[in-house]
C-alpha positions as CSV (number, residue, x, y, z in Angstrom):
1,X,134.2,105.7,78.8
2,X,137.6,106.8,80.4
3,X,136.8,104.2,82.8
4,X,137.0,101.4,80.9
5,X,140.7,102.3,80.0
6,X,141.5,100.7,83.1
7,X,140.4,97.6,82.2
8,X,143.4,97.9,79.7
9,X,145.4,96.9,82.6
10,X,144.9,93.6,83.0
11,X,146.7,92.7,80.2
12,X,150.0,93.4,82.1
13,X,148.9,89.7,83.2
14,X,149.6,88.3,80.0
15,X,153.3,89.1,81.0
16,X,153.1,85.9,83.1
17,X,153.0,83.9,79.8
18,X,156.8,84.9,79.4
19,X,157.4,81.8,81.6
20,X,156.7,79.6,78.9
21,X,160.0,80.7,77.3
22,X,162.1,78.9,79.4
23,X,160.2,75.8,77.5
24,X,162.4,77.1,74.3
25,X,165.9,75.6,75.7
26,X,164.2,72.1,76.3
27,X,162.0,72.0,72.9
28,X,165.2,73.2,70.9
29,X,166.7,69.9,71.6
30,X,164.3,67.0,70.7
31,X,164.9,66.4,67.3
32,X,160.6,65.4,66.9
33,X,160.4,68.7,67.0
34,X,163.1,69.6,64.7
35,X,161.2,67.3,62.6
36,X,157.9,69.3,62.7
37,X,158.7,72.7,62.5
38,X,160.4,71.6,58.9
39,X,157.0,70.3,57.5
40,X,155.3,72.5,54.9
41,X,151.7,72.6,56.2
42,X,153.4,73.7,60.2
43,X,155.3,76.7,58.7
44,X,152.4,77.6,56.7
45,X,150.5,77.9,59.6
46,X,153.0,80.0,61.6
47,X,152.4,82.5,58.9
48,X,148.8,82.6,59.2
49,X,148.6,82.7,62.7
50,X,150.8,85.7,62.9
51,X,148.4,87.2,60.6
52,X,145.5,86.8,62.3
53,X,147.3,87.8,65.9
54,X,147.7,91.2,63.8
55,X,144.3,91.4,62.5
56,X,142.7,90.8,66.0
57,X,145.1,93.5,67.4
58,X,144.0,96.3,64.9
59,X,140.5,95.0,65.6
60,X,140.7,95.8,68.8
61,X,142.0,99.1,68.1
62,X,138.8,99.7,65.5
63,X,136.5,98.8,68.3
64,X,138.2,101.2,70.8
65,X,138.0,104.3,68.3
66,X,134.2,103.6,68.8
67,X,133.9,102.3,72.3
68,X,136.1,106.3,73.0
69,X,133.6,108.7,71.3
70,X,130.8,110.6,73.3
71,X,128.1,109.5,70.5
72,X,128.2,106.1,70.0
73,X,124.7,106.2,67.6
74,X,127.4,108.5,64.7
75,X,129.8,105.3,64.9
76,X,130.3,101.9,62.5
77,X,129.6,100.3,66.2
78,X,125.8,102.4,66.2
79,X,125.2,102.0,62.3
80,X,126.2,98.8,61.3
81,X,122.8,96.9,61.7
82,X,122.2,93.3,62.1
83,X,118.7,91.1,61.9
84,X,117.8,89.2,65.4
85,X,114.2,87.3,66.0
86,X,113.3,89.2,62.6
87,X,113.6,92.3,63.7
88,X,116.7,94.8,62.9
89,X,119.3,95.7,65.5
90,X,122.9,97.6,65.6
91,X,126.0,96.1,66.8
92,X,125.1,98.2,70.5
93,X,123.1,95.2,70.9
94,X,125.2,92.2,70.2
95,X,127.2,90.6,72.3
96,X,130.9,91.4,72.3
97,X,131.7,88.2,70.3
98,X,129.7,89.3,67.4
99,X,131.4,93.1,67.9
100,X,134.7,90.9,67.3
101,X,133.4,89.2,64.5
102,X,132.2,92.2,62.7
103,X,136.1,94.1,63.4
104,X,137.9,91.4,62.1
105,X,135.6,90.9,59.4
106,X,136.3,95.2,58.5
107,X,140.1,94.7,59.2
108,X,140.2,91.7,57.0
109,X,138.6,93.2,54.1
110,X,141.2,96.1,54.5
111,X,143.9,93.5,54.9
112,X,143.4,92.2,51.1
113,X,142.2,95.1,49.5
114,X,138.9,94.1,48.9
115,X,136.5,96.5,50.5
116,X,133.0,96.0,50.0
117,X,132.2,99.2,51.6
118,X,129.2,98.3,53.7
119,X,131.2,99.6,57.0
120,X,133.5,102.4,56.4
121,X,135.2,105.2,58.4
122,X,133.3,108.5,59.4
123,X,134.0,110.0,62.3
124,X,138.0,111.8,62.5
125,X,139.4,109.0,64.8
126,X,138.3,106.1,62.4
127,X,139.7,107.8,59.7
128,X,143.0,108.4,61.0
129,X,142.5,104.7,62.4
130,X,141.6,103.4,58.9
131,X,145.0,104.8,57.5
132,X,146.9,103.1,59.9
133,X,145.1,99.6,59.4
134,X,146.0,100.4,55.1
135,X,149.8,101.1,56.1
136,X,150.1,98.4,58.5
137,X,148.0,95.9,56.3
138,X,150.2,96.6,53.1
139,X,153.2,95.6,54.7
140,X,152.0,92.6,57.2
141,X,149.8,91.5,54.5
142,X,152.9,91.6,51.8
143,X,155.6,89.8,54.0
144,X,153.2,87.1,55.0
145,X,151.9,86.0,51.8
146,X,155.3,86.2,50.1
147,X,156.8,84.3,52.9
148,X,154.3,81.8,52.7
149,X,154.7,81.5,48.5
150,X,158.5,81.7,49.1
151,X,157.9,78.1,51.6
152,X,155.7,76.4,49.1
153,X,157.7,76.9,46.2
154,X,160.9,75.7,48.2
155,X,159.4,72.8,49.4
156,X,158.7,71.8,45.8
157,X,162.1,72.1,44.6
158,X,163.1,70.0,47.7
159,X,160.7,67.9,47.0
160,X,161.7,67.4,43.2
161,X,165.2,67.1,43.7
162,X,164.5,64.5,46.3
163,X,162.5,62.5,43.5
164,X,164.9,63.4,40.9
165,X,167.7,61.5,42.8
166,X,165.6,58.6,44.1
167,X,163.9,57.9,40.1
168,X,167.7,58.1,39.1
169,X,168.7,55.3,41.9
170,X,165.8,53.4,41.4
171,X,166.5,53.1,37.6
172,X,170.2,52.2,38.5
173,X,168.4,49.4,40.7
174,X,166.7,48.2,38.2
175,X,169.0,47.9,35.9
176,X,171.8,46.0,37.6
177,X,168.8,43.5,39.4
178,X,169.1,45.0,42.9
179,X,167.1,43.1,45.5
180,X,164.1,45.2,47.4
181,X,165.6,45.2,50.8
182,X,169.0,46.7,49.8
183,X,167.3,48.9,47.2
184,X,165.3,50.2,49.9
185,X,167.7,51.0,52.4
186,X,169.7,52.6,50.1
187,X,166.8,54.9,49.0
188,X,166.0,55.4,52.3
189,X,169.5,56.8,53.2
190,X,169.7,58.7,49.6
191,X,166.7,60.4,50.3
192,X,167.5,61.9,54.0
193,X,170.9,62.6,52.6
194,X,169.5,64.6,49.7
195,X,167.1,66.8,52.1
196,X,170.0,67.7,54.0
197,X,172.0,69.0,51.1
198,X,169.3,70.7,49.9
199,X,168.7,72.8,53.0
200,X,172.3,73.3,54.0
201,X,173.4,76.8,52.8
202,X,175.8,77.1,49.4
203,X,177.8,79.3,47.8
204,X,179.5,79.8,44.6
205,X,183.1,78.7,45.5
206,X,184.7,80.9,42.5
207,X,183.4,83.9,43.4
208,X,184.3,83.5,47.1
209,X,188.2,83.0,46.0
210,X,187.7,86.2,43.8
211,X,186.4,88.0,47.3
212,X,189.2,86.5,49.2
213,X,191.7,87.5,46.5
214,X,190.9,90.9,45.7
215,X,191.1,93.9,47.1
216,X,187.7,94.6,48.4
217,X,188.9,92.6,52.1
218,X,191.4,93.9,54.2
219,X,194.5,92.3,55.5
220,X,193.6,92.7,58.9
221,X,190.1,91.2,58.3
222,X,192.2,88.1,56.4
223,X,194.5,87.6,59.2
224,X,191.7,87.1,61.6
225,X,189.6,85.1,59.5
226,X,191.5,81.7,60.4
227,X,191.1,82.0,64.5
228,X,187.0,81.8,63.9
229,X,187.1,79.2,60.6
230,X,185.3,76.7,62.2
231,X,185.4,77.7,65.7
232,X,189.2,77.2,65.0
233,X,189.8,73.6,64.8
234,X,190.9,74.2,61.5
235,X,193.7,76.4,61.9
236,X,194.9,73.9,64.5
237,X,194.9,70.9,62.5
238,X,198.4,69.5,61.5
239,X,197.6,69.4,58.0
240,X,198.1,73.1,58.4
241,X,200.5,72.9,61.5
242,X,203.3,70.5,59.3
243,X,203.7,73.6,57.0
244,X,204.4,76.1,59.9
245,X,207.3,74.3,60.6
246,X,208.5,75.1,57.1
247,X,207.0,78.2,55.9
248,X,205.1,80.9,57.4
249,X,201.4,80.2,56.6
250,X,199.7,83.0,54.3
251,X,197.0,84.6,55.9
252,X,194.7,83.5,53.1
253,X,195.6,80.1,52.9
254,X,193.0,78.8,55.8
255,X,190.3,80.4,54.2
256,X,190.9,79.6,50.6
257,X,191.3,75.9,51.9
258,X,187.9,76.0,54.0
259,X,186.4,77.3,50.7
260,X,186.6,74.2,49.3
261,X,186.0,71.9,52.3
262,X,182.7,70.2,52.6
263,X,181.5,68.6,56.2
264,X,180.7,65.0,56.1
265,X,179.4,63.5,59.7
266,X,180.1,59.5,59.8
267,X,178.8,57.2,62.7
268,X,180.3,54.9,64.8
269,X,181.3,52.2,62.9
270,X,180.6,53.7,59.3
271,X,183.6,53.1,56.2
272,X,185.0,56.4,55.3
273,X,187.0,54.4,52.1
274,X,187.5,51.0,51.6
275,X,190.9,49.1,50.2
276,X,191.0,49.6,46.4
277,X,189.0,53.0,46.7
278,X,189.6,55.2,44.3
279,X,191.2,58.0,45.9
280,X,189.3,61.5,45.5
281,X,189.6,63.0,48.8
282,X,191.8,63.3,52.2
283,X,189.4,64.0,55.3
284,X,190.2,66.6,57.8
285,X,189.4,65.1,61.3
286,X,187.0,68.0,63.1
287,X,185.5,65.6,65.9
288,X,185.1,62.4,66.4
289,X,187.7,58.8,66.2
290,X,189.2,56.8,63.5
291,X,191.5,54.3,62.5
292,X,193.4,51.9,59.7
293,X,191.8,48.5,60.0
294,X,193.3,45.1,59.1
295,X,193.3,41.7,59.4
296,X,195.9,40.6,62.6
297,X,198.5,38.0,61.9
298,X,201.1,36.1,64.1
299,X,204.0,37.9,61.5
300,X,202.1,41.4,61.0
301,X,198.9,42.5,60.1
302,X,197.2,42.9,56.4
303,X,194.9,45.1,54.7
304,X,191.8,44.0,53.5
305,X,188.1,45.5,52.7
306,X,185.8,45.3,54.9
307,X,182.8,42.7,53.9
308,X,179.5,42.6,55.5
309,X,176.9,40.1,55.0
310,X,174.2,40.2,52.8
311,X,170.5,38.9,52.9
312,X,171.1,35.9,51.0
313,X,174.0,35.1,53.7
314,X,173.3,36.4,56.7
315,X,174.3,33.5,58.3
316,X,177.9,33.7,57.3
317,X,179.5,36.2,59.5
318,X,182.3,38.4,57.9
319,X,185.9,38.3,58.5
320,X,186.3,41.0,61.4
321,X,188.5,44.1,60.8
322,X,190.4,45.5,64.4
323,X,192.3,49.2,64.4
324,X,195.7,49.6,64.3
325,X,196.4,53.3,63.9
326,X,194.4,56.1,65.2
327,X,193.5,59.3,64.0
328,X,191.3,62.0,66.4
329,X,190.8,65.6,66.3
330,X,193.3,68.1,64.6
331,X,194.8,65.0,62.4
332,X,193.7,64.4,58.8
333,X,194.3,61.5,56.8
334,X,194.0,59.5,53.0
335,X,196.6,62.4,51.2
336,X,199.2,59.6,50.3
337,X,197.2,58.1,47.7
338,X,196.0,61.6,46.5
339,X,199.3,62.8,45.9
340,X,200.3,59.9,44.4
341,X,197.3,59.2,42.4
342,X,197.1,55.1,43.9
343,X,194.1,53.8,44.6
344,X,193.8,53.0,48.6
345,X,195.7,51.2,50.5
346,X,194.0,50.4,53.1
347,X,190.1,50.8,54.8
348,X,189.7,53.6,57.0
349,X,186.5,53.4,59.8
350,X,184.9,55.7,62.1
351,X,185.0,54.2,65.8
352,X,183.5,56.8,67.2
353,X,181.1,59.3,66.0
354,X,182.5,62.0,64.4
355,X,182.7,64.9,61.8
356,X,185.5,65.5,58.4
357,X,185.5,68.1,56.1
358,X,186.0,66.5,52.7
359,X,188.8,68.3,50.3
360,X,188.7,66.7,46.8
361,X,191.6,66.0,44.6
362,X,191.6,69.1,42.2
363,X,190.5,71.5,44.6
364,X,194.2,70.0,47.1
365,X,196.0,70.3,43.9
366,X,194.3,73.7,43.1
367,X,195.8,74.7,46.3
368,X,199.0,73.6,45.7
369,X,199.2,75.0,42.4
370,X,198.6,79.0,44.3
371,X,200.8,78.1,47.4
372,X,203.5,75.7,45.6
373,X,206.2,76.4,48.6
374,X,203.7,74.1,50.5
375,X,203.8,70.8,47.7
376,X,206.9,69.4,49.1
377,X,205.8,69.8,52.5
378,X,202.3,67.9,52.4
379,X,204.4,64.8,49.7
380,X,207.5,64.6,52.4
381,X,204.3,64.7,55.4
382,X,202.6,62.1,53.2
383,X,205.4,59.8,53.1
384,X,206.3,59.6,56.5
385,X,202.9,59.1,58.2
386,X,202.7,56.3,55.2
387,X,205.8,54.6,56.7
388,X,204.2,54.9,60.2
389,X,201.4,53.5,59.0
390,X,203.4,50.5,57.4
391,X,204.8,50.3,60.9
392,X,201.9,50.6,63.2
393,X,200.3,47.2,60.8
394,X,203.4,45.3,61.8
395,X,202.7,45.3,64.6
396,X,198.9,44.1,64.5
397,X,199.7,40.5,65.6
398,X,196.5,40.4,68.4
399,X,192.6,41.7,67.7
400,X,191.7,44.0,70.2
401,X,188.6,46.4,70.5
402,X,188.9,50.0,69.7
403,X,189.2,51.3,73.4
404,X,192.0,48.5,73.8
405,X,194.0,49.5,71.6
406,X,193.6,53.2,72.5
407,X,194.6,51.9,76.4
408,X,197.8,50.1,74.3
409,X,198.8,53.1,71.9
410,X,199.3,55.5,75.2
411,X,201.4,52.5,77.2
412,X,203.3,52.6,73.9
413,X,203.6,56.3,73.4
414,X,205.0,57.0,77.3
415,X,207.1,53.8,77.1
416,X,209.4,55.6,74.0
417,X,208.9,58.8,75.4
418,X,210.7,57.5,78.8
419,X,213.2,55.4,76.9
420,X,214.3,57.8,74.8
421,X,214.8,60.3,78.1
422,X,217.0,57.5,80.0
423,X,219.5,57.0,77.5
424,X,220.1,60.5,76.9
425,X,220.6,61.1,80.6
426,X,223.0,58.8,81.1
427,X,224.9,59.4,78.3
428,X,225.3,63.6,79.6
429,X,226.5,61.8,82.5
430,X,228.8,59.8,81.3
431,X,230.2,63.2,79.0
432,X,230.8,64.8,82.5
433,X,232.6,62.2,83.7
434,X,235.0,62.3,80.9
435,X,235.2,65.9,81.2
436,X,236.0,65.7,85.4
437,X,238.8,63.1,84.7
438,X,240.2,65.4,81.9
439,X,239.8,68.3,84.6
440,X,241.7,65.8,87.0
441,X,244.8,64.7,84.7
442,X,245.6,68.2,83.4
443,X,246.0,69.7,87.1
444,X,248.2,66.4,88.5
445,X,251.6,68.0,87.4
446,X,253.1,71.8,86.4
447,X,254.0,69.4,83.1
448,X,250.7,69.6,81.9
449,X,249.9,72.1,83.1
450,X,253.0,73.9,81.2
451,X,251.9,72.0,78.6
452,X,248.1,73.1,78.3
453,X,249.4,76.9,78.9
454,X,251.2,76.4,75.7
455,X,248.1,74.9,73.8
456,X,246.2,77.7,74.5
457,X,248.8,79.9,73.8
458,X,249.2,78.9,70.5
459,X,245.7,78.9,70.0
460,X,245.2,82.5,71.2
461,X,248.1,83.2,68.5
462,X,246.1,82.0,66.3
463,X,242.6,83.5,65.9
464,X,241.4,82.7,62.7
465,X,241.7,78.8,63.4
466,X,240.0,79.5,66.6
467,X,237.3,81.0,65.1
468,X,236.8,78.4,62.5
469,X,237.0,75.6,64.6
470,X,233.9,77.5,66.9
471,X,232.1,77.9,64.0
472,X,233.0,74.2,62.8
473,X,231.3,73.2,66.3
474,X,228.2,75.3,66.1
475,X,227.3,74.2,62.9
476,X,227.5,70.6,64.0
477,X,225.6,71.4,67.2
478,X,223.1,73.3,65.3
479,X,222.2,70.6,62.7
480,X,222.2,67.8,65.4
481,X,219.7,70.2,67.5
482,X,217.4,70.4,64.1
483,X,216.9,66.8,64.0
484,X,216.3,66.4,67.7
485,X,213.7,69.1,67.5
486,X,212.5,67.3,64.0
487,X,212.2,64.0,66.2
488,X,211.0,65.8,69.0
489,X,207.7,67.1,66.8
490,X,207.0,64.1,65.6
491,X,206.9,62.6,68.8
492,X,204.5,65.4,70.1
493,X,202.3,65.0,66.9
494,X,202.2,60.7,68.1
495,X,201.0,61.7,71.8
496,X,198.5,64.7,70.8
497,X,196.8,62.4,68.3
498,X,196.6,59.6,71.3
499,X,195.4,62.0,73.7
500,X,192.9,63.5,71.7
501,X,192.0,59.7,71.0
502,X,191.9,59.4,74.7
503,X,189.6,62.4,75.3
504,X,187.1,60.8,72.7
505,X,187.4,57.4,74.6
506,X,186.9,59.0,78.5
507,X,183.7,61.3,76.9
508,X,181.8,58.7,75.4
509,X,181.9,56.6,78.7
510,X,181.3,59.6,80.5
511,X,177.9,59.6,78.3
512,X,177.4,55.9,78.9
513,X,177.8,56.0,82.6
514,X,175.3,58.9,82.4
515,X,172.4,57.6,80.2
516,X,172.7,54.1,82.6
């Protein structure tokens, strides 16, 4: 019986089915399969199928403590007894599918306790084989069935908070004499919206500030927390940057503020907040474009809402809405009217497909209230991007398309940048020339150059006025080097937000040219 154990190597050829795992990377990514792997009945079956896979292994094993003994008659194999053309037979003459069936018949009844003793252990190695089908079977057994109660009872509370929303909508709906199409859409989107809030992983937000707050997490473990805080894009957003240029940032500022943040994904052409929105929130930009819209004018654009048709009008086409400031990655924008507690100003829309996280109005003035050095910074941020906004509708006198007036916002951007070099060139040229001519008159005669001698004569005599004069002239220099470095920022802040608007524009025409 040795012999056979050789047999036992042919199931190094089940090693070949490890090919099948490089099917993983492409089944990962269709979403239809997403889609299945979430339904009740498919997980439920995962469960069961690993349970069986254990019961046939172990039933394989309980066969092979009988197919290894030298008397096979003194085995369950040689006294379990079965009736064939009316006659009684033992398993040593049935086939080896009914030798399976009986096994996994014995390993089940072990598997849920119920033992109904017609084939039991008798010989050493069952025994010692028995025990290890009880160990094994308490703790398979156990972890299957309480993952598969822990999936059904899940699914029902998705399943009644789902319902509990959609009841609520549809009595809304009924009561303000919503018409079927639009009530249907909207429960349509409620509902796949719910689901997804449902699954996504929460946290009690209180307790997480106590953890960040106390004592229990390290300084050093803080301090990195910002570089991985959502694979760091928030730590270089300029919501946070504006207030390194005031302040150092705490450590536990960036996590305290991605406490509160919640992720919102909006699609291309989707409203973030309309004109006359009540302002709860400013979005942090993660990925993704957007922009103020208005309505262009010969003397300066407005702001409007955006109005789309509905069923009874379909015909009537809305009054289009064309960007005229942009906003991409590491920006964020509707604080103005949080801080100020004004209703919006103007309607913000995704033009390209994109991800915010959402801070809400307490939880901003939370924050300010526990880092107040930082209040003045984010109202003085607030109202200058306002007044650039102001600025940028001005000038919306032409409709154009969103990747037009990308294409227009960088001509614009390099066009100050280079004007603002030019005059600044020429007029440290001019300064030199002044200075060479000065150079020139005091060395035409030994009259000047008496006279200079006793200048600085009189001015070495004096040291205190000297020194005071210096100072005088560093202080100037100083303050009129802040505010070019001030300008200089904001400048930078312009053309990162454009190029970042730019690298959205060149990858989604990347994508197009590679789906045609």
């Amino acid at each position: 019986r040795l012999y056979r154990l050789q047999r036992v190597s042919k199931l190094a050829r089940l090693s070949r089915l490890s090919r099948l795992a490089k099917l993983a990377n492409l089944r990962t990514n269709l979403p239809f399969w997403e889609a299945i792997k979430t339904l009740r009945g498919v997980r439920v079956m995962n469960f069961l199928c690993g349970l069986l896979f254990t019961c046939h292994l172990l039933a394989c094993g309980w066969y092979l403590t009988a197919a290894l003994q030298d008397h096979v008659q003194i085995t369950w194999v040689g006294r379990r007894t079965f009736y064939s053309d009316g006659q009684e037979k033992t398993l040593l003459w049935a086939s080896p599918f009914e030798q399976w069936v009986v096994a996994m018949y014995f390993i089940l009844t072990v598997f849920t306790t119920v033992g109904f003793g017609d084939i039991f252990a008798h010989t050493e190695g069952e025994i010692c084989f028995v025990v290890l089908v009880m160990l094994v079977g308490t703790i398979v057994h156990s972890i299957i069935i309480s993952e598969v109660i822990q999936v059904v009872t899940s699914t029902d509370r998705t399943d009644e908070f789902i319902e509990k929303q959609t009841s609520l909508f549809d009595a809304f709906a009924l009561h303000v004499g919503l018409s079927a199409n639009i009530t249907r859409s909207i429960r349509d989107d409620l509902k796949e919206r719910s689901r997804e809030w449902v699954s996504s992983v929460t946290f009690d937000k209180e307790e997480m500030k106590s953890l960040l707050l106390s004592t229990y997490m390290p300084r050093q473990i803080i301090g990195k927390l910002p570089e991985g805080l959502y694979q760091g894009k928030l730590g270089q957003n300029s919501f946070l940057q504006v207030c390194s240029s005031s302040f150092p940032i705490p450590p536990r500022l960036p996590s305290l503020l991605a406490v509160h943040l919640l992720p919102v994904e909006l699609m291309s052409g989707e409203i973030a907040f309309q004109m006359h929105d009540f302002a709860f929130h400013l979005d942090v930009v993660l990925s993704g474009a957007f922009a103020f819209v208005g309505h262009p004018l010969p003397g300066g654009g407005i702001d409007t809402m955006d109005s789309a048709p509905t069923d009874n009008d379909s015909q009537q086409l809305s009054t289009p809405l064309f960007p005229y400031k942009l906003f991409g990655p590491k920006t964020y924008f509707g604080d103005f009217e949080v801080l100020h507690g004004l209703m919006r100003r103007a309607t913000m829309r995704c033009e390209s497909q994109g991800e915010t996280l959402l801070l809400k109005k307490h939880d901003f003035f939370e924050l300010m209230e526990e880092f107040p050095q930082f209040g003045d910074v984010w109202a003085s941020a607030a109202q200058h991007r306002e007044s650039l906004r102001k600025r940028a509708l001005s000038r919306l006198r032409h409709p154009h398309s969103y990747k037009a007036f990308a294409a227009i916002t960088i001509q614009r951007a390099y066009r100050a940048k280079q004007s603002r070099v030019v005059p600044r060139s020429s007029a440290m040229l001019e300064q030199l020339k002044l200075l060479a001519k000065s150079q020139n008159s005091s060395t035409s005669g030994p009259g000047s150059s008496s006279h200079s001698g006793h200048a600085s004569l009189r001015g070495m005599a004096t040291p205190e006025k000297s020194l005071s004069f210096v100072m005088g002239e560093v202080t100037r220099m100083s303050g009129v080097m802040g505010k070019l470095q001030i300008e200089m920022q904001q400048h930078n802040a312009d053309i990162t937000e454009v190029k970042e608007a730019l690298d959205v524009l060149l990858r989604k025409q990347e994508q197009g040219t590679r789906r045609c």
